[in-house]
N, C-alpha and C positions, 0 to 999 in steps of 0.2 A: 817682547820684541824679538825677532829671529835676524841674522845676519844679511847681507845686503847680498842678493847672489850675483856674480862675475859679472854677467846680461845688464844689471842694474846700471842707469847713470850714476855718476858721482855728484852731480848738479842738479838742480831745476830752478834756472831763473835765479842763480845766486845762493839759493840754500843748498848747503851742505850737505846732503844724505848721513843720514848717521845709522839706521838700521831702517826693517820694514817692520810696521804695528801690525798688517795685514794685509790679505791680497783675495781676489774674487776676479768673475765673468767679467767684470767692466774695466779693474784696473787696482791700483796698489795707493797706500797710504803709507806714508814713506813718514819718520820722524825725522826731522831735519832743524839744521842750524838757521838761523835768519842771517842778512848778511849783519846784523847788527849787534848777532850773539848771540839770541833770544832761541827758546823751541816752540818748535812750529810742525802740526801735522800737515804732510802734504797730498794731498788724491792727487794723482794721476792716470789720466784715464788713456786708456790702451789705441793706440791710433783706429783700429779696426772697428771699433766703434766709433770715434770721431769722426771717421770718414760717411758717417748717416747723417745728412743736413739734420732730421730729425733730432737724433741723440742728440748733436751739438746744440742743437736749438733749446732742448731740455737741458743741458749742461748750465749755456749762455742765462738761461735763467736762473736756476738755481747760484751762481754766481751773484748776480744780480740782488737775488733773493738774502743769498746770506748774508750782503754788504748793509743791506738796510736794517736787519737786527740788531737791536744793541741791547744795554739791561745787566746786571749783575750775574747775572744765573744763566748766558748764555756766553758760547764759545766767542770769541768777535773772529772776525775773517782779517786775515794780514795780506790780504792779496791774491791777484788772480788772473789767468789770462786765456777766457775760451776760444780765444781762435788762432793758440797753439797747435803745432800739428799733432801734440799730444796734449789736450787741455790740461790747467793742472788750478787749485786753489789751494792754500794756504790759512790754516785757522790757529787759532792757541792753542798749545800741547797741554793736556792733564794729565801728567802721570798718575794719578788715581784709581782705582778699578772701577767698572761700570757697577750700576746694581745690582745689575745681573750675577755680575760675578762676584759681588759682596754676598749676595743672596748666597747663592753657593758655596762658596767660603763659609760662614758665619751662619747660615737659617736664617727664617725669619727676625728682622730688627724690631726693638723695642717701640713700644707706642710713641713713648716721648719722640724717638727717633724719627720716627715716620712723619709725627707734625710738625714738626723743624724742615726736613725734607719737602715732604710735602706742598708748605706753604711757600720752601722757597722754588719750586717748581710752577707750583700755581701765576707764583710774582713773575715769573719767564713767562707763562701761557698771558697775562692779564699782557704786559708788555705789545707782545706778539700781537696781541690779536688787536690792541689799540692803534698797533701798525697798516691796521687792516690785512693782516696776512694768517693764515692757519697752518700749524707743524705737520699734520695727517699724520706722524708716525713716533707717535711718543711710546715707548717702551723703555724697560730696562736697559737695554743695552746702548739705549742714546741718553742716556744719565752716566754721564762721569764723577764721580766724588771728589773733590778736594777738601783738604781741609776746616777753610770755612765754610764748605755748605757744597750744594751741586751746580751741576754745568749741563744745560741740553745742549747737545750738539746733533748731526747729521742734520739737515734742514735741505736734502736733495728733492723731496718731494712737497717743500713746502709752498704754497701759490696763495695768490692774493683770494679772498673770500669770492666767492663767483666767478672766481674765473674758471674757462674750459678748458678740457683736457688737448693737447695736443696731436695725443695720438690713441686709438685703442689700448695699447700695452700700459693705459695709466687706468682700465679698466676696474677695477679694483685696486685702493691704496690704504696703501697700510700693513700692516704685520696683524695677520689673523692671531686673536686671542687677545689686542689692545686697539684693536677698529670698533669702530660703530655701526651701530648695523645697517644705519644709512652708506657707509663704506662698503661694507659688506654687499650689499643689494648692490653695487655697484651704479645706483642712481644716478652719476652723473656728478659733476666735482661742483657746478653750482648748489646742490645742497649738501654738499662737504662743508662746513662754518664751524665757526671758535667749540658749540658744541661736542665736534668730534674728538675733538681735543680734550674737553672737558672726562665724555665717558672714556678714552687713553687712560686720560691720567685717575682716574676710580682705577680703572683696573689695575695699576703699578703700586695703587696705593694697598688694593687685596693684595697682589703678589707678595711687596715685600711686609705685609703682616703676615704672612701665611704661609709664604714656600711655594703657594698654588695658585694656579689662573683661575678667574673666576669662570671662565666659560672653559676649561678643563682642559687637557692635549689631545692630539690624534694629527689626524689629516687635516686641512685647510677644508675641505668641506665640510666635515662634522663639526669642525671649530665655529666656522661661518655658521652652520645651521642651527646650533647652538644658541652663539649670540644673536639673531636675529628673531629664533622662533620659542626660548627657555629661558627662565630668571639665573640670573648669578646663583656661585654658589658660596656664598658669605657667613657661614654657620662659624669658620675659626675666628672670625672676624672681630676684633675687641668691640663690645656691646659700646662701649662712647662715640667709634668709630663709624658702626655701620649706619646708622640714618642717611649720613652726608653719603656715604659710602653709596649705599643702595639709591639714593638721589642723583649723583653724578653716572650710573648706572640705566636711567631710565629710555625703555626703547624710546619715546618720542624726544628727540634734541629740543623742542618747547619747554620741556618739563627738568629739563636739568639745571641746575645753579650756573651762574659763569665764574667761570677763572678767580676772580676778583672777590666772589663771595667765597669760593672754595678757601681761599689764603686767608680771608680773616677768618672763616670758620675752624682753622686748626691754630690760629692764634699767631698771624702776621707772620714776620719775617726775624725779627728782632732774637736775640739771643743767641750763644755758639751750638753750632750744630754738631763739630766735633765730639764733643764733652759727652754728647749722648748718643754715641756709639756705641757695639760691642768692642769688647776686650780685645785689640788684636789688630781693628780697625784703622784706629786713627795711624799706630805705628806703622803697617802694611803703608799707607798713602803715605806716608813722611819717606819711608826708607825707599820709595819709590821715584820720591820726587826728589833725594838725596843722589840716586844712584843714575838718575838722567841729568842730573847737571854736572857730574863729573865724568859722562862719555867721552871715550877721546874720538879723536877723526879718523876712522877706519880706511885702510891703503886706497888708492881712487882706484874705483871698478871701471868694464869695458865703457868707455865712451865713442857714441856712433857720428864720426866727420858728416859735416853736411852733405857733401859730396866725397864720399871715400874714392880714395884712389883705384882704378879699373874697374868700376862697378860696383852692385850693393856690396854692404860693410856684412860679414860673416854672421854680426848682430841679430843680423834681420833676417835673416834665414835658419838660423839654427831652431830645429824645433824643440820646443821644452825650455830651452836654455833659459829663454826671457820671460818675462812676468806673461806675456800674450803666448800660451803655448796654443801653436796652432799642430793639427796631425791630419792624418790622413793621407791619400798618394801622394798630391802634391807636395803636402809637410814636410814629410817623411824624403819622397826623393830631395827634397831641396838640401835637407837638413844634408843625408848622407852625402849629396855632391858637395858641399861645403866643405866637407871634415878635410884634416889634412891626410894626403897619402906618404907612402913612404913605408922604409922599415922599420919604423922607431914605433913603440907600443902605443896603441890609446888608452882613454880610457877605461874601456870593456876589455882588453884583452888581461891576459895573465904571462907566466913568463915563458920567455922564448916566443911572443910574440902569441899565443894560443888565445884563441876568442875562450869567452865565457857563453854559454849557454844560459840560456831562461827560456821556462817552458810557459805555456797558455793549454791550460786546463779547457777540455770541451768535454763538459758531461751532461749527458741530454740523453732524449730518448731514441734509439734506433731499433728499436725492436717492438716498442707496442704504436699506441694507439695514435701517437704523433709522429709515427719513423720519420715521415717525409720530411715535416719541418727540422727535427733531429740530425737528417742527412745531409740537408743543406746548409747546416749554422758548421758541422764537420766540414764539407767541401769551400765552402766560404773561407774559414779558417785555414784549412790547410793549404788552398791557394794563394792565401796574404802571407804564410809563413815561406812558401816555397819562394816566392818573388824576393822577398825580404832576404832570405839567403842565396841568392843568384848576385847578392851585388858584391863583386868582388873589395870594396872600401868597406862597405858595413864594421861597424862596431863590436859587437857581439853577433852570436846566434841564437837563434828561434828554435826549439820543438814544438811538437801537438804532442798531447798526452789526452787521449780519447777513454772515459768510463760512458757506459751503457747503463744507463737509470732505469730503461724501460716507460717509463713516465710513473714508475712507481717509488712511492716517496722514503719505502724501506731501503730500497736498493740505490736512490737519491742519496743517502745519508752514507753507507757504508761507500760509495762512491766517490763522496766526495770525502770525507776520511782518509782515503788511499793518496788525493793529490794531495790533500793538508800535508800527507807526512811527506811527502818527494819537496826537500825544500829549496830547488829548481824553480817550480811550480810559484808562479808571481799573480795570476788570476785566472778564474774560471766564469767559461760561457754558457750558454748551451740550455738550460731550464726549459722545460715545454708548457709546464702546468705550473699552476698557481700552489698546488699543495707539495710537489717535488722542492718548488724554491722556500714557502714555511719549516719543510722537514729537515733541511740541509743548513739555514739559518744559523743554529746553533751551534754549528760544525765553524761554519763562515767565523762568529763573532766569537770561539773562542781561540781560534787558529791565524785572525788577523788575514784569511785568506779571503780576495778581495769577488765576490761576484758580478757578473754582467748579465740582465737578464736582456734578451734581445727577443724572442718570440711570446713572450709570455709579460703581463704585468698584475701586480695585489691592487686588490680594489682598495678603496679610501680606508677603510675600516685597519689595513692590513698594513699599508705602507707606511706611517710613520713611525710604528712599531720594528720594522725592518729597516729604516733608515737611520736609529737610534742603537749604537752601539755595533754596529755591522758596517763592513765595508763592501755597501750594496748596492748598487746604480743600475736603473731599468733608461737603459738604451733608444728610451723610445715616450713619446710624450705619454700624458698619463691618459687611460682609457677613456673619461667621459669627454676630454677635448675634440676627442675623434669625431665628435658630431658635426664637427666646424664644416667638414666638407658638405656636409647636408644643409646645415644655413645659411653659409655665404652661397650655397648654388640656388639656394632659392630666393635669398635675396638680389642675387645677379639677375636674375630671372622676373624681378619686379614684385614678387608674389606679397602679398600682405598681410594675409591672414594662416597663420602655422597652427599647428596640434602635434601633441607628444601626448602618444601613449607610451605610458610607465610601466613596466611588465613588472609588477611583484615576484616573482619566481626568480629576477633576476635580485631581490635583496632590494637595501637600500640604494646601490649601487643606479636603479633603476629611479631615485627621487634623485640622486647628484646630477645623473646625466640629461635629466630633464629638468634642473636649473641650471647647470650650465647653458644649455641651450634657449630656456627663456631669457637670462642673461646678456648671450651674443644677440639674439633677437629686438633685446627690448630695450638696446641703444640703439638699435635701428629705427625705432618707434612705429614697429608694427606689433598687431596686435598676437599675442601665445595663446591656448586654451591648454592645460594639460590634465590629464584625467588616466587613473590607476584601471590594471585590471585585476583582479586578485590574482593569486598564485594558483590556487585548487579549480580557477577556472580557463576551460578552451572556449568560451562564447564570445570572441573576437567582434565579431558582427554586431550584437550586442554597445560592447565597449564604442565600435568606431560611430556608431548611429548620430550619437551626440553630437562627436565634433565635427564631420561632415554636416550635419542639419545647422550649426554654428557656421557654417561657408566655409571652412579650409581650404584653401586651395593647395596645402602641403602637408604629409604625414611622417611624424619622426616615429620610428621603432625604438622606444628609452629601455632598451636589456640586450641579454649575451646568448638566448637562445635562438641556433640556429631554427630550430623545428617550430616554434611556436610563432617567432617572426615568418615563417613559410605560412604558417594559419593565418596570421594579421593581414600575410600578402593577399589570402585569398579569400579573406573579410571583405578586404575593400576592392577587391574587383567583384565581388560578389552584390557589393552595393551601388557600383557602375563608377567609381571613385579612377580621375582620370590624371588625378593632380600629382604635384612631385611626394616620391617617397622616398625612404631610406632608414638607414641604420648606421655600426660601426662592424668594426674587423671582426668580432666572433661570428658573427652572420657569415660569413665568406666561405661556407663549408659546403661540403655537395647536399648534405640532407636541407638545407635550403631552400635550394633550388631545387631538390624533389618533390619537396614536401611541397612550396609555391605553386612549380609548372611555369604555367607561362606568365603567372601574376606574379611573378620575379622581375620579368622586363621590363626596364628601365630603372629599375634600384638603384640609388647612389648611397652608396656605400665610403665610408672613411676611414682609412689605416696607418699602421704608422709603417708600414713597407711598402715596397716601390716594384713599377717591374723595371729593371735598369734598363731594358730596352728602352725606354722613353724617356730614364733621364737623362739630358747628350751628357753630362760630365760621367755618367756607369758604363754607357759604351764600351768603350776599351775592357772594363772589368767582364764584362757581359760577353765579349768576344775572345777574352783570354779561359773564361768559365769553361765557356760549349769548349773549346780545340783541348783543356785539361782533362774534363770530365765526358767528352763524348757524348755533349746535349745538342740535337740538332737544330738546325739554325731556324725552321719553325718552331722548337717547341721553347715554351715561353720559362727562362732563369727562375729555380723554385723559390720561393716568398723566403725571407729571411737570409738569404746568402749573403744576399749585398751588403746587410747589415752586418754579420758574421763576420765578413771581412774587412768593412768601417771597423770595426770591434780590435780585430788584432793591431791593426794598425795603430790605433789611440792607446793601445796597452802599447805597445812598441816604443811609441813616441816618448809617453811617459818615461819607461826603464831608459831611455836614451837623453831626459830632461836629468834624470841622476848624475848617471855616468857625466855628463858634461859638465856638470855643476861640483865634480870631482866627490861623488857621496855615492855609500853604499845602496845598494838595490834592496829593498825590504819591500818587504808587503804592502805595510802603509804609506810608507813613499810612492810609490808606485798610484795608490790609491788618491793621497792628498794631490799630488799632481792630477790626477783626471780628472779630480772635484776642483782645481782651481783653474782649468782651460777650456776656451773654447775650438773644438776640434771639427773642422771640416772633412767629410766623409764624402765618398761616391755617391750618395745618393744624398745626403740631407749634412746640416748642423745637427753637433752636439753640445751640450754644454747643462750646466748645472747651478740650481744657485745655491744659496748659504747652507741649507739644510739636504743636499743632495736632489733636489726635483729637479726634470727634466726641464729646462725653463722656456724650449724653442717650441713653444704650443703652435706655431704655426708650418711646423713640419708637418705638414698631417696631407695621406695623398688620397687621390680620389679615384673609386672606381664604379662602374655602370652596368650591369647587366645588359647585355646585348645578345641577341639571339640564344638566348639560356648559360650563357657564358660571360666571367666576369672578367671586364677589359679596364686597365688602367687608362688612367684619362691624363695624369701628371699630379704635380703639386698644389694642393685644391684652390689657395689662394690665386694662382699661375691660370689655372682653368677656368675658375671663376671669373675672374677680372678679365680674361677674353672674352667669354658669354656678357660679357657686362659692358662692352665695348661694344660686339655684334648686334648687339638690341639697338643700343643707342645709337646705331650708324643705318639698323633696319627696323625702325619703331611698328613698322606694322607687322612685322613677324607676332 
């Protein structure tokens, strides 16, 4: 538990705040007093989110949802009110640790252990599902331990058996690595049932015999692809154990035992679970649940007046300060106009009134093969620091501290060495290439210096490697999302019949990004064709024959070369192919459109940059850019700046969430702050979820080849859904 910060209420609804368990994107779980003495966890979820009919709507049930669970082995709900202006629910506190973190603590638990556990898990699932309702996201971390036995808790995503999803974003449910593969496919939540639940809880039961997932770690996609298309991997697995084990385990949800047979199969519920613990265990949960019942009531933090006197309450504007750190221009200016002026010191200053300096590392390439993008993540930046120090109230100051990589991953390394040592230096931007950000890596994670990649992102294979033990965040949704612009435009567009060629040459990289895209498509219930072309081959024509003679009337390009997507382009003009085509952002290079000509035109193309000319909230940035940098008012803002300068800003805010909070500026403070807000930029949402990924997949913008030139279109869901309006208001176009 960490302390309550200042921004924090002292209340909700009568309970007392006593510290925070935790905090994320959506909002804070607060451990709290009941009015009646009792502990109680509290979620509270961030207004900013509330303010989504949607969200709330998904909140209001899950409320709903929790209240009708009841059972031994689950948390019960104390209460709850979704149509707060800050929803909040109330459930019973476990001071116990999760499995997860028992796992970790202690290693794998004894067998005995696991069928006590186990079966009293199963008696939760058998309950639940009697209720007619399904958990979708049984893992370790939603098993709490008490003493007699365990607690599932989290039940946010749990829905009655057949019911539908509310919105897209419930696309896939579950925590990859204990979903089913039916989850996985993203099927659709009517054939999510007790099932899914079932292979969960197999797989928690491999976990904590073994230390290991059975379908293994990485990225969300190789995990997914894993379990959907590879057997478990159950060899440590105690030999009495794995039948049931590999049973509960089976791809077809027909073929799995329920709930009900799983708990007598490990021998009911009956007998103490504690007793058959590791060493260490049981006292850890007692001294635990000892040391939250003698909390005292910590000083009552800021509380925000319904109506504050002369306008909003300082609460609500300070950026960082509060659980919802918001940043970006508007953040940032509101935060500083807030602060108090005067001669007396703030928090960033030192004595006699002297700001504190922190610097924002920019090392990137300005000298080889990337300068361009290189120069404009430098001019992006240094125009967010120069503004930032033009405000006569500000807090502290800003530098840039500029290394030159070249985009080569030696001079990456010694580069970024030089700001690890300047310990000013709070984080670095700037990365062009995928191999400059691997070589630099371990400079990052042993120096606690935080990275921002904004032009560059690691494929699936790469990222969850880098997001493990690094303070590492890519700026930008993850690569195969990108195709979203190419889908929804042809699904706006009515088309029904899609094809995804999968360039081998670009790796696996080239199978994710054409399931993702059968995926987005095939909740639409049109029909996908996707088909590989080797690596060692350029017979494009060839490849495309197939799925044009299949009817397509749309061509996805599934890889990152620009040259060879220019062959594809001139496959299918070559084959008279007149339907919608596209790609994602590595395409966007001039060899491209060399290599294409004029079977480049009409390409929609999907990126995670913008031209701010077209977004009205970049304007202003876009018009402060050209009069700093002496860009004429035709020539179009270079790709990446915008984001460069989103970038300092969300660092900024961060170091200024410290300073408010009265705590040192460190590295990882700096970090943990930007992994736990979400930050409005000039051009798009930032934000992150549990394990650092980009989580706003719907930032993703669009652009078009147009007279051999690639023109931004906007935010592809914004573009799209006007194409999708215009149809339906001119059906015979």
């Amino acid at each position: 538990m960490r302390p309550l910060h200042r921004s924090d209420p002292s209340a909700v609804a009568g309970h007392r705040l006593l510290g925070r368990l935790g905090s994320g994107g959506m909002g804070v779980v607060y451990l709290a007093r009941t009015p009646g003495g009792g502990l109680a966890a509290v979620k509270v979820i961030r207004a900013e989110h509330a303010a989504d009919p949607a969200f709330r709507e998904r909140f209001r049930r899950e409320a709903r949802t929790a209240e009708r669970i009841t059972g031994r082995w689950v948390v019960r709900v104390l209460g709850s009110d979704p149509e707060a202006r800050e929803p909040w629910l109330a459930t019973e506190y476990v001071p116990g640790p999760s499995l997860a973190e028992a796992v970790a603590l202690h290693g794998p638990l004894p067998e005995a252990a696991v069928r006590a556990f186990g079966a009293r898990l199963a008696d939760a699932l058998t309950g639940l599902h009697a209720a007619g309702l399904v958990h979708r996201d049984v893992k370790p971390a939603n098993v709490l331990l008490a003493l007699d036995g365990p607690r599932l808790i989290d039940f946010g995503i749990a829905r009655t058996a057949g019911a539908t999803a509310l919105t897209a974003t419930d696309a896939m449910i579950g925590t990859p690595g204990y979903l089913a593969p039916e989850q996985a496919r993203a099927a659709g939540a009517g054939e999510v049932g007790p099932p899914a639940d079932v292979f969960a809880l197999g797989c928690v039961l491999a976990y904590v015999l073994t230390g290991e997932r059975p379908f293994g770690t990485g990225t969300v996609a190789s995990v997914v692809y894993r379990t959907v298309h590879e057997e478990p991997e159950l060899g440590a697995v105690p030999a009495p154990l794995r039948p049931l084990i590999e049973a509960c385990l089976a791809k077809d949800p027909a073929a799995r035992p329920t709930a009900e047979a799983v708990r007598d199969a490990l021998g009911g519920t009956g007998g103490p679970a504690g007793e058959l613990l590791p060493a260490g265990l049981p006292a850890l949960i007692a001294e635990r649940s000892a040391r939250v019942l003698d909390l005292p009531v910590p000083e009552p933090t800021a509380l925000v007046p319904a109506e504050p006197p002369g306008g909003p309450s300082r609460r609500r504007l300070i950026v960082g300060g509060s659980a919802a750190l918001v940043t970006g221009v508007g953040g940032l200016a509101a935060w500083l106009a807030t602060r108090p002026t005067g001669s007396g010191a703030t928090p960033g200053t030192g004595p006699a009134g002297t700001r504190a300096t922190y610097a924002i590392g920019v090392r990137t390439d300005l000298s080889g093969p990337r300068k361009a993008d290189g120069r404009a993540q430098e001019r992006g930046a240094r125009l967010a620091v120069e503004q930032f120090n033009a405000r006569p109230d500000r807090p502290f100051d800003l530098a840039v501290r500029v290394r030159d990589d070249a985009g080569d991953p030696g001079r990456a390394v010694a580069a970024t060495e030089a700001l690890a040592a300047d310990r000013s230096v709070v984080a670095v931007l700037g990365p062009t290439t995928e191999r400059t950000v691997l070589a630099a890596l371990p400079v990052h994670r042993r120096t606690g210096l935080l990275c921002a990649a904004v032009a560059t992102g690691l494929d699936q294979g790469q990222l969850a490697q880098a997001l493990t033990g690094t303070a590492y965040f890519e700026m930008r949704p993850i690569g195969t999302t990108l195709q979203l612009a190419f889908s929804t435009a042809g699904l706006a567009r009515g088309l029904t019949r899609f094809a995804v060629l999968e360039d081998q040459a670009s790796g696996r990289f080239s199978w994710y990004m054409g399931n993702d895209a059968e995926t987005t498509l095939g909740q639409a219930g049109v029909t996908v064709t996707r088909r590989p072309v080797a690596a060692d081959s350029e017979d494009f024509a060839a490849a495309v024959r197939p799925l044009l003679a299949a009817g397509a009337d749309a061509l996805l390009y599934a890889g990152t070369s620009p040259r060879r997507a220019g062959l594809c382009a001139r496959a299918l003009a070559g084959e008279g192919f007149d339907g919608l085509c596209g790609g994602i952002e590595p395409l966007l290079e001039r060899e491209f459109l060399t290599t294409a000509g004029p079977a480049a035109e009409g390409w929609f193309i999907g990126t995670s940059y913008a031209d701010p000319d077209v977004v009205p909230a970049a304007r202003p940035f876009a018009a402060a850019y050209r009069k700093r940098w002496g860009v004429p008012a035709a020539t179009p803002v270079e790709r990446y700046a915008a984001e460069a300068y989103d970038t300092v800003h969300i660092i900024a805010g961060a170091v200024g969430a410290l300073l408010e909070d009265r705590l040192a500026v460190q590295r990882d403070g700096v970090a943990r702050r930007i992994a736990e807000g979400t930050h409005t930029g000039v051009t798009k949402k930032y934000g992150f979820d549990s394990t650092r990924n980009f989580r706003f997949f719907d930032e993703v913008f669009a652009y078009r080849v147009e007279k051999g030139v690639p023109r931004c279109l906007g935010r592809s869901l914004e573009v799209n859904e006007a194409e999708r309006k215009r149809r339906q208001a001119s059906p015979e176009d």
